[in-house]
ROSE-4610 file (N, C-alpha, C; in Angstrom, 1 decimal, always signed):
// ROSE-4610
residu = [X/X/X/X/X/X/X/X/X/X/X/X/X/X/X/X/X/X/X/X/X/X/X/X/X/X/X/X/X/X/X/X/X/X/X/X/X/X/X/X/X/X/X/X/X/X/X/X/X/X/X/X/X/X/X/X/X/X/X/X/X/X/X/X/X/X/X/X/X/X/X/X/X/X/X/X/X/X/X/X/X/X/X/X/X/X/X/X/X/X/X/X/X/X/X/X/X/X/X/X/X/X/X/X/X/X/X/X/X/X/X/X/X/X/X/X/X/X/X/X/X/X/X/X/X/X/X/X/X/X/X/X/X/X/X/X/X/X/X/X/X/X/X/X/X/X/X/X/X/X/X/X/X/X/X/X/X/X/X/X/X/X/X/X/X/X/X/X/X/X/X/X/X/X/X/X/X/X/X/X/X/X/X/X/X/X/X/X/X/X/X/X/X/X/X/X/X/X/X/X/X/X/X/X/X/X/X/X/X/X/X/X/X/X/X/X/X/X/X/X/X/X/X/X/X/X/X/X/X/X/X/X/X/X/X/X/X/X/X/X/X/X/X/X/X/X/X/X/X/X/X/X/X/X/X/X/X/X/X/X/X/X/X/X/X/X/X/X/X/X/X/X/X/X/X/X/X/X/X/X/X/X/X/X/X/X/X/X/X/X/X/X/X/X/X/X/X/X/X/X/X/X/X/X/X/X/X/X/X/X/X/X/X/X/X/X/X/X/X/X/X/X/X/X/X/X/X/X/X/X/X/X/X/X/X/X/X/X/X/X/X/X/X/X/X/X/X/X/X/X/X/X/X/X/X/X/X/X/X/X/X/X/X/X/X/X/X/X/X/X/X/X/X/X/X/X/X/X/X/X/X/X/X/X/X/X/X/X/X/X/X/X/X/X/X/X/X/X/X/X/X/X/X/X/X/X/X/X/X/X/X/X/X/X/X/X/X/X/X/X/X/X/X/X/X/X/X/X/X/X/X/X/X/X/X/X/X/X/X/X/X/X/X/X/X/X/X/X/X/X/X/X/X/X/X/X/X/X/X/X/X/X/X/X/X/X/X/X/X/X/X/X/X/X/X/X/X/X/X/X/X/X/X/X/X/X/X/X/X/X/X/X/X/X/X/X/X/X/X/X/X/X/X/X/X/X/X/X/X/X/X/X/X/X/X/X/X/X/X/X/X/X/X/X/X/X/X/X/X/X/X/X/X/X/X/X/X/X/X/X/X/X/X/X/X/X/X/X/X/X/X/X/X/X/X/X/X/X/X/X/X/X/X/X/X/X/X/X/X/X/X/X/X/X/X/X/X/X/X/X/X/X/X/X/X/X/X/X/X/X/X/X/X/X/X/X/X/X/X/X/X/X/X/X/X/X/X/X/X/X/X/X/X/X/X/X/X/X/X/X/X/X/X/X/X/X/X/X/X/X/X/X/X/X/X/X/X/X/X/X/X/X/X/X/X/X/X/X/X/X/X/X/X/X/X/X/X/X/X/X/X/X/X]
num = [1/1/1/2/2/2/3/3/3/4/4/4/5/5/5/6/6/6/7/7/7/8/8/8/9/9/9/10/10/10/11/11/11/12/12/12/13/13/13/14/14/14/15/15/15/16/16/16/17/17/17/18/18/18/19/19/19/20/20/20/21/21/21/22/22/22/23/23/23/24/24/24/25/25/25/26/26/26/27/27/27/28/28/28/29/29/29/30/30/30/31/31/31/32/32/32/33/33/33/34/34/34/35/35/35/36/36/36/37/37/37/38/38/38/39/39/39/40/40/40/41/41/41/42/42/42/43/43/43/44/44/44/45/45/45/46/46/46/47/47/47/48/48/48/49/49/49/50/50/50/51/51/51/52/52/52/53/53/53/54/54/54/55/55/55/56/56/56/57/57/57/58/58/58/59/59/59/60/60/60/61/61/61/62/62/62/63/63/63/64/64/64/65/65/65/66/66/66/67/67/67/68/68/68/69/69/69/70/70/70/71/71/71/72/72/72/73/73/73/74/74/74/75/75/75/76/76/76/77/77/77/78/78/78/79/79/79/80/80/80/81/81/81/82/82/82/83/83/83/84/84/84/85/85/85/86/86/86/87/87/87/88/88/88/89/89/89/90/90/90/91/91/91/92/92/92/93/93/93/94/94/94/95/95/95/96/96/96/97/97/97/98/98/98/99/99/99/100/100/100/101/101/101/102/102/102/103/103/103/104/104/104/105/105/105/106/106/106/107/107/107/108/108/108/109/109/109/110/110/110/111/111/111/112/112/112/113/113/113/114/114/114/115/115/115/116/116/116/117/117/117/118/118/118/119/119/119/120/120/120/121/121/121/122/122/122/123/123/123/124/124/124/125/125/125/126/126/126/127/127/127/128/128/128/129/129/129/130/130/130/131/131/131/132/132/132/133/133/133/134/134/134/135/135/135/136/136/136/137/137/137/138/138/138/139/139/139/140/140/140/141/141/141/142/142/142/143/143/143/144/144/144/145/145/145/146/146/146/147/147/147/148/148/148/149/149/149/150/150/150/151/151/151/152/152/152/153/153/153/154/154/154/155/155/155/156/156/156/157/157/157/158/158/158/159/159/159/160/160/160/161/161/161/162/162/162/163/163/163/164/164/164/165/165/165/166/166/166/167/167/167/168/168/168/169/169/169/170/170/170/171/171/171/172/172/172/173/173/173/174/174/174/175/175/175/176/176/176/177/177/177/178/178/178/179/179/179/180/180/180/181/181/181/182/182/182/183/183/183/184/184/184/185/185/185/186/186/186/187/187/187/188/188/188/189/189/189/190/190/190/191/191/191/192/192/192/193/193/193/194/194/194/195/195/195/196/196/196/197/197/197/198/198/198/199/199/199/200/200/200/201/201/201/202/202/202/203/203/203/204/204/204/205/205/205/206/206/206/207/207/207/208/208/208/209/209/209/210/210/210/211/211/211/212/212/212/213/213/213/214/214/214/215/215/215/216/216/216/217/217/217/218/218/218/219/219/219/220/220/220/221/221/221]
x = [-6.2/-5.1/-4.5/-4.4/-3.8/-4.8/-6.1/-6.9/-6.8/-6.6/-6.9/-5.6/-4.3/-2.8/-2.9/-3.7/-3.6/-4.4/-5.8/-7.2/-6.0/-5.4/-4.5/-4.0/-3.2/-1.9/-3.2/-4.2/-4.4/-5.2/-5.6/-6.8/-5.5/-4.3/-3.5/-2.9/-2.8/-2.2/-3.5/-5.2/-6.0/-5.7/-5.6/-6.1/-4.9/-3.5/-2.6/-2.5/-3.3/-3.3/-4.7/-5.4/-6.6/-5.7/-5.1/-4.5/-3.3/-2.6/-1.6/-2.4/-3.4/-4.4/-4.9/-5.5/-6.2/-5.4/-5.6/-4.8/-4.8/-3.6/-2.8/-2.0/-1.5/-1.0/+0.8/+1.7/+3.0/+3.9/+4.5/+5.2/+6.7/+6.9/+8.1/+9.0/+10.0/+11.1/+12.9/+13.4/+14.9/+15.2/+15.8/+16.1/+17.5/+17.9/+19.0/+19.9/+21.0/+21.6/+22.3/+21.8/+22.4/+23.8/+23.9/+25.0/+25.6/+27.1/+27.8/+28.2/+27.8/+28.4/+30.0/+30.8/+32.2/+32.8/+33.0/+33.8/+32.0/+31.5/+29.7/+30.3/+29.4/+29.1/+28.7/+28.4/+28.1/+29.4/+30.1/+31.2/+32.1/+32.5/+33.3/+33.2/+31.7/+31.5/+31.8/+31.8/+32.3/+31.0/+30.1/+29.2/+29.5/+28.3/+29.0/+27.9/+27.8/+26.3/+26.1/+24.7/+24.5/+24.4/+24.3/+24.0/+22.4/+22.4/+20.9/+21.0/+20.1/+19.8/+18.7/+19.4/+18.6/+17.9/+18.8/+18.4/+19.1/+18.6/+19.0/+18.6/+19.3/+19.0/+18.1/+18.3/+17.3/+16.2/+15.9/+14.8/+14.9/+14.1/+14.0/+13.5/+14.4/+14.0/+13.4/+11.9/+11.2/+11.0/+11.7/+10.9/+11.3/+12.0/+12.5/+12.1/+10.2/+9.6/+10.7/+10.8/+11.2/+12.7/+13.4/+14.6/+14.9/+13.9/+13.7/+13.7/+12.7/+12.0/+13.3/+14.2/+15.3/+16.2/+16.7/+17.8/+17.1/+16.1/+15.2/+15.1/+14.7/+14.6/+16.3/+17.0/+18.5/+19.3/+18.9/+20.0/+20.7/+22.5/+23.2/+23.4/+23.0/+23.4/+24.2/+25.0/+25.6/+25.3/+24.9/+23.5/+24.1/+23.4/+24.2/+23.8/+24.4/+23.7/+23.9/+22.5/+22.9/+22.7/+23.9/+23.7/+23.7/+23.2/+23.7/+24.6/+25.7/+26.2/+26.5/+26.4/+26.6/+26.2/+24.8/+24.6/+25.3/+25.9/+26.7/+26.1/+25.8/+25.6/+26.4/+26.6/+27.5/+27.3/+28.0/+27.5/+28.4/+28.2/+28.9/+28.1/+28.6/+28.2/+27.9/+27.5/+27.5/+26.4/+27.0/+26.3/+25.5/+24.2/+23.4/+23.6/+24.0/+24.8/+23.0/+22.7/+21.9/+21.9/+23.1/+23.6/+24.2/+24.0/+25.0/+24.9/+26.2/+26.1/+25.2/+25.2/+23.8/+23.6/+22.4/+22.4/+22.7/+23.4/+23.4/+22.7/+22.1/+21.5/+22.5/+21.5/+22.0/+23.4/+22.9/+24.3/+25.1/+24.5/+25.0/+25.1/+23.5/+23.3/+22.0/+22.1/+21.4/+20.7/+20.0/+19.7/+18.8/+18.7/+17.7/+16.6/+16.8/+15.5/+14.7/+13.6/+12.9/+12.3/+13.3/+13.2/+12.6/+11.8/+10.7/+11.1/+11.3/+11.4/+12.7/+12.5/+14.0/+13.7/+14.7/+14.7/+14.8/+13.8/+14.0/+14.1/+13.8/+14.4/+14.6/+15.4/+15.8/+15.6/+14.6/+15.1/+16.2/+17.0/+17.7/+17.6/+18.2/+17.5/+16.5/+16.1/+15.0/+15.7/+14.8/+15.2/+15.7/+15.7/+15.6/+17.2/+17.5/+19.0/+19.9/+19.7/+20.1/+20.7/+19.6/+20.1/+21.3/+21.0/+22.1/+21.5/+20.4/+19.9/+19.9/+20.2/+20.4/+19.8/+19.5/+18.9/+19.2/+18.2/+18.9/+18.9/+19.1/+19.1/+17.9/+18.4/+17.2/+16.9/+15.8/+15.7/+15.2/+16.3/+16.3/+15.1/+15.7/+14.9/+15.1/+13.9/+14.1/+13.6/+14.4/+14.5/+14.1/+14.5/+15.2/+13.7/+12.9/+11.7/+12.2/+11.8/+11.5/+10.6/+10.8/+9.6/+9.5/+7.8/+7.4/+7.2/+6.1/+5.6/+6.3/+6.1/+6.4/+5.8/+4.5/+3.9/+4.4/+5.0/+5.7/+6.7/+7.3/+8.6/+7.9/+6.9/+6.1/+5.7/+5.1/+4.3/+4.9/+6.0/+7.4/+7.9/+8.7/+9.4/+8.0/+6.7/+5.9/+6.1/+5.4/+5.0/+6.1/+7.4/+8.6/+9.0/+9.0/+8.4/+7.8/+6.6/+5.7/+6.1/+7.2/+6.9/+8.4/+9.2/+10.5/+11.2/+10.4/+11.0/+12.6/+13.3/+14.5/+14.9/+15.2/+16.2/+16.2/+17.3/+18.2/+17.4/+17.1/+16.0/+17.3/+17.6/+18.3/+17.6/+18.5/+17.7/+18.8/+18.9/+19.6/+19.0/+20.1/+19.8/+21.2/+20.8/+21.8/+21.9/+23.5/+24.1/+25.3/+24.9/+25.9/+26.7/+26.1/+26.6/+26.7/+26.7/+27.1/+26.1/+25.6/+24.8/+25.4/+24.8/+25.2/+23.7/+24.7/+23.9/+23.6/+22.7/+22.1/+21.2/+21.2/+21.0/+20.0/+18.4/+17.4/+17.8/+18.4/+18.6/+17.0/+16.5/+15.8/+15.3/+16.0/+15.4/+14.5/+14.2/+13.7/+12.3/+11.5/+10.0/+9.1/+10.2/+9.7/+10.4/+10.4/+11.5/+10.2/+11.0/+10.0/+11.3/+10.6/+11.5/+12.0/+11.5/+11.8/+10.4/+11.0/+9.9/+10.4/+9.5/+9.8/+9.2/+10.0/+9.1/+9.3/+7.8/+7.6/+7.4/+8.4/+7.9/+6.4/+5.7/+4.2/+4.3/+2.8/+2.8/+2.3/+2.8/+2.6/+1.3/-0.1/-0.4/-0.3/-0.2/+0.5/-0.8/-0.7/-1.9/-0.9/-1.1/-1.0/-2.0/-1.3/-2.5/-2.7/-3.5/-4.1/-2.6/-1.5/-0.8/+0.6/+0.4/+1.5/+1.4/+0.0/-0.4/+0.1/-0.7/-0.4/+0.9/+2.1/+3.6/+4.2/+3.5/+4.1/+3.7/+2.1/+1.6/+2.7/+3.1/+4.4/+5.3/+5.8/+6.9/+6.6/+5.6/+5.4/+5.0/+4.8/+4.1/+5.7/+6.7/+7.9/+8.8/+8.5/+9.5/+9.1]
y = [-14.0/-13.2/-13.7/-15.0/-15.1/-15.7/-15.5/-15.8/-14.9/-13.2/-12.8/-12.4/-12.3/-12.7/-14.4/-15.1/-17.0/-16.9/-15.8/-15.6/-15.3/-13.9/-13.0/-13.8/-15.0/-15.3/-16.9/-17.5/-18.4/-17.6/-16.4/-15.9/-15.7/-15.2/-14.7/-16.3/-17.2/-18.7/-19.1/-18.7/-18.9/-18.7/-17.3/-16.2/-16.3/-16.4/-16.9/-18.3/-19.3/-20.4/-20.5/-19.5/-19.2/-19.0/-17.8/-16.8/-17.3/-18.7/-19.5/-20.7/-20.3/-21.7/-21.1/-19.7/-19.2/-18.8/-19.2/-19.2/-17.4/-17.4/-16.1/-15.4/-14.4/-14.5/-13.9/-14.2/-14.3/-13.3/-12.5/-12.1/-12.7/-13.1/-13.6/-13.0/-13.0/-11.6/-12.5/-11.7/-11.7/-10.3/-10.9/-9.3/-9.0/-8.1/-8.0/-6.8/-6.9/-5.8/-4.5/-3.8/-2.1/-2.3/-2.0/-1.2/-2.1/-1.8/-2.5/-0.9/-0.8/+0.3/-0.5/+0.6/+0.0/-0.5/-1.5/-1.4/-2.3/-3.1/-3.2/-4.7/-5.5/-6.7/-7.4/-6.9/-7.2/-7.5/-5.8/-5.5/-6.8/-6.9/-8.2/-9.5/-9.9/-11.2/-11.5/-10.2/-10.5/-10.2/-9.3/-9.0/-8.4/-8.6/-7.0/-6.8/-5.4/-5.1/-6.2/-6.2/-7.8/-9.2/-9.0/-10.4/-10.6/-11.5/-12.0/-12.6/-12.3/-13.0/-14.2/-15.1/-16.6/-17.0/-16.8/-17.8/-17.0/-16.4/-15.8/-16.5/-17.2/-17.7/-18.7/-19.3/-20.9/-20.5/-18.7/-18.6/-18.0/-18.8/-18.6/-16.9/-16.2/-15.1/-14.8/-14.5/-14.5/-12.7/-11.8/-10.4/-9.7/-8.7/-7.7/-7.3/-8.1/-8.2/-8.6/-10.1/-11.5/-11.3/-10.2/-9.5/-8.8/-8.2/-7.1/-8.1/-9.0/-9.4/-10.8/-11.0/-12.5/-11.3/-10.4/-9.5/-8.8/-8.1/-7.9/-8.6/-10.1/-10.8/-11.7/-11.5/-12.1/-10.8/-9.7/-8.9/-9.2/-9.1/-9.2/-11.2/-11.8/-13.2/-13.2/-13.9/-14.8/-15.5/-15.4/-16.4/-16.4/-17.7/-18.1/-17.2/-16.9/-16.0/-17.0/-17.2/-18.1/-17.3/-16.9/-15.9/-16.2/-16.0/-16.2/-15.4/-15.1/-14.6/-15.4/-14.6/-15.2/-16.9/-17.1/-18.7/-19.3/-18.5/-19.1/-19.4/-20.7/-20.1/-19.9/-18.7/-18.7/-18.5/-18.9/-18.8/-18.6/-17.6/-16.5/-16.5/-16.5/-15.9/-14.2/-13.6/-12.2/-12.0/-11.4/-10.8/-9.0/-9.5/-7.9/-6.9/-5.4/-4.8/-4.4/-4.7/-4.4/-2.5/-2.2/-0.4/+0.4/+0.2/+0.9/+2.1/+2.4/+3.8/+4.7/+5.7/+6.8/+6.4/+6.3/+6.7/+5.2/+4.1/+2.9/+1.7/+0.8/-0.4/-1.0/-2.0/-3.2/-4.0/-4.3/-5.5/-4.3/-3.4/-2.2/-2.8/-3.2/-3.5/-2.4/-1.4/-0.6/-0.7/-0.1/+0.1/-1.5/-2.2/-3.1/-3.5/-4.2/-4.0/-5.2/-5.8/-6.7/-6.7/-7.9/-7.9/-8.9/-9.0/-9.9/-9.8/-9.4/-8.8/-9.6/-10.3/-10.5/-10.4/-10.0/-10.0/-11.7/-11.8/-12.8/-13.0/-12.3/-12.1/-10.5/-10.3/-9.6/-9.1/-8.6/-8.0/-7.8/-8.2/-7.2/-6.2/-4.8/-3.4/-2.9/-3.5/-3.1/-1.7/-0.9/+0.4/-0.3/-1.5/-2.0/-2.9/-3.4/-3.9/-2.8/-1.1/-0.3/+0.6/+0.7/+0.7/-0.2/-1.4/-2.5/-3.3/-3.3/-4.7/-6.0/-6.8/-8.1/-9.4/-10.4/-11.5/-11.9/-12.4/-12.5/-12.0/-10.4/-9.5/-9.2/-9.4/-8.6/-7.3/-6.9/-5.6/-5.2/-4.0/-3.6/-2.3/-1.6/-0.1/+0.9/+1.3/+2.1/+3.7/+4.6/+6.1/+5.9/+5.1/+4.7/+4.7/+4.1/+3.3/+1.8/+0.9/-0.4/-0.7/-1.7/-2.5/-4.1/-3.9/-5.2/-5.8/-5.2/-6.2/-5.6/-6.1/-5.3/-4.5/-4.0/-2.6/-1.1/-1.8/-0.5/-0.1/-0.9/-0.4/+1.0/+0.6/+1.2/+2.6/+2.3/+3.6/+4.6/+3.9/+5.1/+5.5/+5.4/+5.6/+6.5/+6.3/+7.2/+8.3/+8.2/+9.7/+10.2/+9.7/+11.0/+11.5/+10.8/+11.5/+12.5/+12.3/+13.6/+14.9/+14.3/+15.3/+15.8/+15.3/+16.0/+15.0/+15.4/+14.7/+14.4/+15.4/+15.9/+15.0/+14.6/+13.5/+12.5/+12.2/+10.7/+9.5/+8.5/+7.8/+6.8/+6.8/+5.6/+4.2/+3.5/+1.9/+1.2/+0.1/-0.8/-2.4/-2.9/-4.6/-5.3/-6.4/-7.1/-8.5/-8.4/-9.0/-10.1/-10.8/-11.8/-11.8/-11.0/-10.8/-9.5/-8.2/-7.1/-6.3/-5.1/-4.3/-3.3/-3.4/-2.3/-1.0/-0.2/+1.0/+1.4/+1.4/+1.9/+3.1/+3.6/+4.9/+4.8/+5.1/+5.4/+7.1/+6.9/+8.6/+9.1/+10.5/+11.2/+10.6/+10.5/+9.8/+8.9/+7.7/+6.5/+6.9/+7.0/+7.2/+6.2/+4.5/+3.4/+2.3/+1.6/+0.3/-0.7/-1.1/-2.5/-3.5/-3.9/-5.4/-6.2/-5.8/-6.9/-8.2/-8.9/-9.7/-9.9/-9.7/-10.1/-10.7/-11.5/-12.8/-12.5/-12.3/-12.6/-13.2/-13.1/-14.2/-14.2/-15.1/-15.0/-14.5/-14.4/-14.4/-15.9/-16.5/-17.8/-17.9/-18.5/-18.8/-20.3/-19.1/-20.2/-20.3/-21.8/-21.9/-23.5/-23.7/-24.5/-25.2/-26.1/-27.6/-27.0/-27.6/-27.6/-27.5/-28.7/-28.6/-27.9/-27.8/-26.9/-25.7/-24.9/-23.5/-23.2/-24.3/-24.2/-24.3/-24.7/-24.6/-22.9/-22.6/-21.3/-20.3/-20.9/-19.5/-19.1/-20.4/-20.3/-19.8/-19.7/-19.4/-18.0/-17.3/-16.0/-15.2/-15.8/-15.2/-15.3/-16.3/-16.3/-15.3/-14.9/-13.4/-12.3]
z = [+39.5/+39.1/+37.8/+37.5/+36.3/+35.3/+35.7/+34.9/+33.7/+33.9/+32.7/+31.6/+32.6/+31.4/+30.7/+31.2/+30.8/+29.5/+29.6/+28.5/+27.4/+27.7/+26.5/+25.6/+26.9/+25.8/+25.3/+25.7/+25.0/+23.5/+23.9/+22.5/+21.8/+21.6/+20.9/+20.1/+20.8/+20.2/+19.7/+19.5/+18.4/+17.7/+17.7/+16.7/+15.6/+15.8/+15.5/+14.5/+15.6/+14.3/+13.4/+13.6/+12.7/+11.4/+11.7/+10.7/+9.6/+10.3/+9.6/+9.0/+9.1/+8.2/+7.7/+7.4/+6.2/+5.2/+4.4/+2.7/+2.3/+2.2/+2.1/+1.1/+0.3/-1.0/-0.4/-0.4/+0.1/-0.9/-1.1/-2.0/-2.0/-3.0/-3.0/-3.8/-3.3/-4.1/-4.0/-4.8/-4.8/-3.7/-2.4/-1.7/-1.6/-2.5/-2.8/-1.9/-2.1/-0.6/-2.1/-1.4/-2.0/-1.9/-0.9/-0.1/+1.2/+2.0/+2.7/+3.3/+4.8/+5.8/+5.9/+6.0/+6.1/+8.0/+8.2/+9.1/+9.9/+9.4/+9.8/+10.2/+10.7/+11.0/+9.4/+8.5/+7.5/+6.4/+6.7/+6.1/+6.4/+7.9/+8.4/+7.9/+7.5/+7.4/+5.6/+4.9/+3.6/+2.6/+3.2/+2.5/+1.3/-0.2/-1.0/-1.8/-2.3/-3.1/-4.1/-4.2/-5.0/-4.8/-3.6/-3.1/-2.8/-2.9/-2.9/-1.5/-0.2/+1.2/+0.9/+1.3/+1.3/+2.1/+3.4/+4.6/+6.2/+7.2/+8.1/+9.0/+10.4/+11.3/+11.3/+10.3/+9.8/+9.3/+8.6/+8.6/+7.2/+6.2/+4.7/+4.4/+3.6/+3.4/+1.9/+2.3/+0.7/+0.4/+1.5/+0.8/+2.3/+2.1/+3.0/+4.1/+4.7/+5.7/+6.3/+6.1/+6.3/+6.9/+6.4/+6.4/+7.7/+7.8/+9.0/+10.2/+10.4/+11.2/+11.7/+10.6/+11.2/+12.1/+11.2/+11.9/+13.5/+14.0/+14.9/+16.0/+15.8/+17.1/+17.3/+16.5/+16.8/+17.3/+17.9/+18.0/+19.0/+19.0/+19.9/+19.5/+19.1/+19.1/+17.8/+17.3/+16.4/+15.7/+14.4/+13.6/+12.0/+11.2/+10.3/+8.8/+7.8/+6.9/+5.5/+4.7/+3.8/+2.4/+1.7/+0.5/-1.0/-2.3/-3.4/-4.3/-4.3/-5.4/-6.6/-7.5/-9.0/-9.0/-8.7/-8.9/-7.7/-6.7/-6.3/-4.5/-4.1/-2.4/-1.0/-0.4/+0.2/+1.6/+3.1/+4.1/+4.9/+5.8/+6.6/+7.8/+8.9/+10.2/+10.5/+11.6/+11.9/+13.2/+13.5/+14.9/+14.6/+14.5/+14.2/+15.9/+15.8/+16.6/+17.6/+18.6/+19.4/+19.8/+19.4/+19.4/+18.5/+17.3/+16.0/+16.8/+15.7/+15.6/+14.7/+15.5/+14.6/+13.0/+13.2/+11.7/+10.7/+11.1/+11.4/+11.0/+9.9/+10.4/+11.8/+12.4/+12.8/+12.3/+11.1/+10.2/+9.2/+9.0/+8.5/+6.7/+6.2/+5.1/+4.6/+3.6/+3.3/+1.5/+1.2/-0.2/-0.6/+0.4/-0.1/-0.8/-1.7/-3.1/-2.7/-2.9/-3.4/-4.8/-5.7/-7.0/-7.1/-8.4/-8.9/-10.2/-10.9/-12.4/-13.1/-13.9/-14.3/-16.4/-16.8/-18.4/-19.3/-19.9/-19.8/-21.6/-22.5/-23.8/-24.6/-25.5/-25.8/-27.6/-27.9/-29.6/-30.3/-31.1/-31.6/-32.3/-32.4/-32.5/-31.8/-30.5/-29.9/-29.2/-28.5/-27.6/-26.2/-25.7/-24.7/-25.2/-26.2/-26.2/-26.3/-26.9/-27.0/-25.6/-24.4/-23.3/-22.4/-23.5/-22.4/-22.1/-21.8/-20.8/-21.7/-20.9/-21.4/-20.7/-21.7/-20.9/-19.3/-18.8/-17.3/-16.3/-16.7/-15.9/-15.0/-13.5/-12.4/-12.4/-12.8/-12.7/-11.2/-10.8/-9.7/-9.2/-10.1/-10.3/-11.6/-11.8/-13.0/-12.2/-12.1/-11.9/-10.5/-9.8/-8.3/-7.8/-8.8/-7.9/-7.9/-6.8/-7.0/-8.2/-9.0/-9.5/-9.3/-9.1/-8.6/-9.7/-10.5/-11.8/-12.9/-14.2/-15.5/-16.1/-15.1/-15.8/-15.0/-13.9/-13.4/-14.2/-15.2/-16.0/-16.7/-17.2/-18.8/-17.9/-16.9/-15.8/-15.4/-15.0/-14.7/-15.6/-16.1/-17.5/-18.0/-18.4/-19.2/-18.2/-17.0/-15.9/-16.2/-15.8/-15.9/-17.3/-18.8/-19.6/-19.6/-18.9/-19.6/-18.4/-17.1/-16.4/-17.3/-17.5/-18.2/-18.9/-20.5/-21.4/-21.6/-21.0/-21.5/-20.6/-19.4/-18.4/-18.9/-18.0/-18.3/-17.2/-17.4/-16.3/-16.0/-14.8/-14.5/-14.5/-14.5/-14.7/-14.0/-12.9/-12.3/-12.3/-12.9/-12.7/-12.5/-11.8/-11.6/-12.0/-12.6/-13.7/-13.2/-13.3/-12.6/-11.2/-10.6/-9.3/-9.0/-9.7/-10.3/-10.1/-9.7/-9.6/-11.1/-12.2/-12.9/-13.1/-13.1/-13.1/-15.5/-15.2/-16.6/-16.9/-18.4/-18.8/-19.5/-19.7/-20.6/-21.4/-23.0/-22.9/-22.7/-23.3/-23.5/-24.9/-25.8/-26.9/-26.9/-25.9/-25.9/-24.7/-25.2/-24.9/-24.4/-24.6/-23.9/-24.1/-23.6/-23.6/-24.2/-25.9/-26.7/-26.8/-27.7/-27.7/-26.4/-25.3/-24.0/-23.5/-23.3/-22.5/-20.7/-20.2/-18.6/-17.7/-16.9/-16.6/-14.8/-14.2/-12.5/-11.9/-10.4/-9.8/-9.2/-9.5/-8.7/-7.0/-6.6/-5.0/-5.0/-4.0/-3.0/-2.6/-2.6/-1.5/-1.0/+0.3/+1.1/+2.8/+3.2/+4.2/+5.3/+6.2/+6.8/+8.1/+7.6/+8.7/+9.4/+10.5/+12.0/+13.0/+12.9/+13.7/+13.4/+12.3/+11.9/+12.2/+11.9/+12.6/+13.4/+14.5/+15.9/+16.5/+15.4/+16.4/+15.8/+14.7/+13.9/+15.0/+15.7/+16.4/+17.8/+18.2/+19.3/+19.0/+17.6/+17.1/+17.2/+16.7/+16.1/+17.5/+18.8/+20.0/+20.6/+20.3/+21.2/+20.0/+19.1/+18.4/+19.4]
């Protein structure tokens, strides 16, 4: 009788530490918060758009997987949140709601980006210092796509061009702590004079015994 639930769970703690030892490519991101539901577990603990998530329940957050998956298996507990604003790191407690209300996250944190992109020099006279952007700046979204790399800036920005020269392309980056919202007019056909610098993907692989305590970890989520 317990021969074949003992088979499950030992092929699953293989297969598991197979999978934490084969070299892997990791995306790593800035995951920045949109939005604060009013009156949230989020709202309480002093959340605000623009913060950068660090560290949720001892568990380093590299990319909005990572995000889902801390808040998910802590529901209903009390767990520590480690955030950056403005260079700055800050740490707050919060309890994710096991029953929001409709319509609802959990911590009642929405509009989540994973940013990679940051500005990292500027022209003067360029079409790109003329919109605003400035060194530094995380780029969030340009015409409320995400971008990952710096060819999504050029790709987007062209497609909606050609699909309607005439609009205004929104652009968001965040600036010292600040989500500011930005304007591409119709006049500007492409953003020059910027340079922008990515964060890489990680790979990332682990020992024999190290696998093997992640695969317990990842079988007890």
């Amino acid at each position: 009788l317990g021969a074949g639930p003992g088979m499950n769970l030992f092929l699953a703690i293989v297969l598991f530490t197979i999978l934490f030892m084969v070299p892997r490519e990791i995306p790593v991101t800035n995951v920045v918060v949109g939005g604060i539901v009013p009156n949230s577990p989020a709202a309480e603990a002093l959340l605000k758009p623009g913060d950068i998530l660090r560290e949720i329940g001892g568990r380093s957050i590299d990319n909005s997987s990572d995000l889902r998956t801390a808040i998910q298996v802590n529901l209903g507990n009390e767990i520590p949140w480690v955030v950056q604003r403005n260079e700055r790191l800050l740490q707050t407690r919060l309890i994710p709601r096991m029953n929001p209300p409709e319509g609802e996250p959990a911590v009642g944190l929405y509009g989540i980006v994973d940013a990679r992109v940051t500005i990292s020099q500027i022209n003067q006279g360029s079409t790109a210092e003329s919109v605003g952007i400035a060194p530094s700046d995380l780029l969030l979204s340009v015409d409320n796509q995400m971008i990952l790399n710096k060819k999504d800036v050029h790709q987007i920005i062209g497609s909606t061009r050609e699909e309607n020269p005439n609009t205004i392309i929104p652009l968001s980056v965040l600036r010292r702590g600040e989500i500011l919202e930005l304007k591409i007019p119709p006049a500007i056909e492409s953003l020059n004079g910027v340079q922008f610098s990515v964060i890489p993907e990680e790979l990332r692989s682990q020992t024999l015994f190290k696998a093997l305590s992640s695969s317990f970890d990842q079988i007890w989520d």
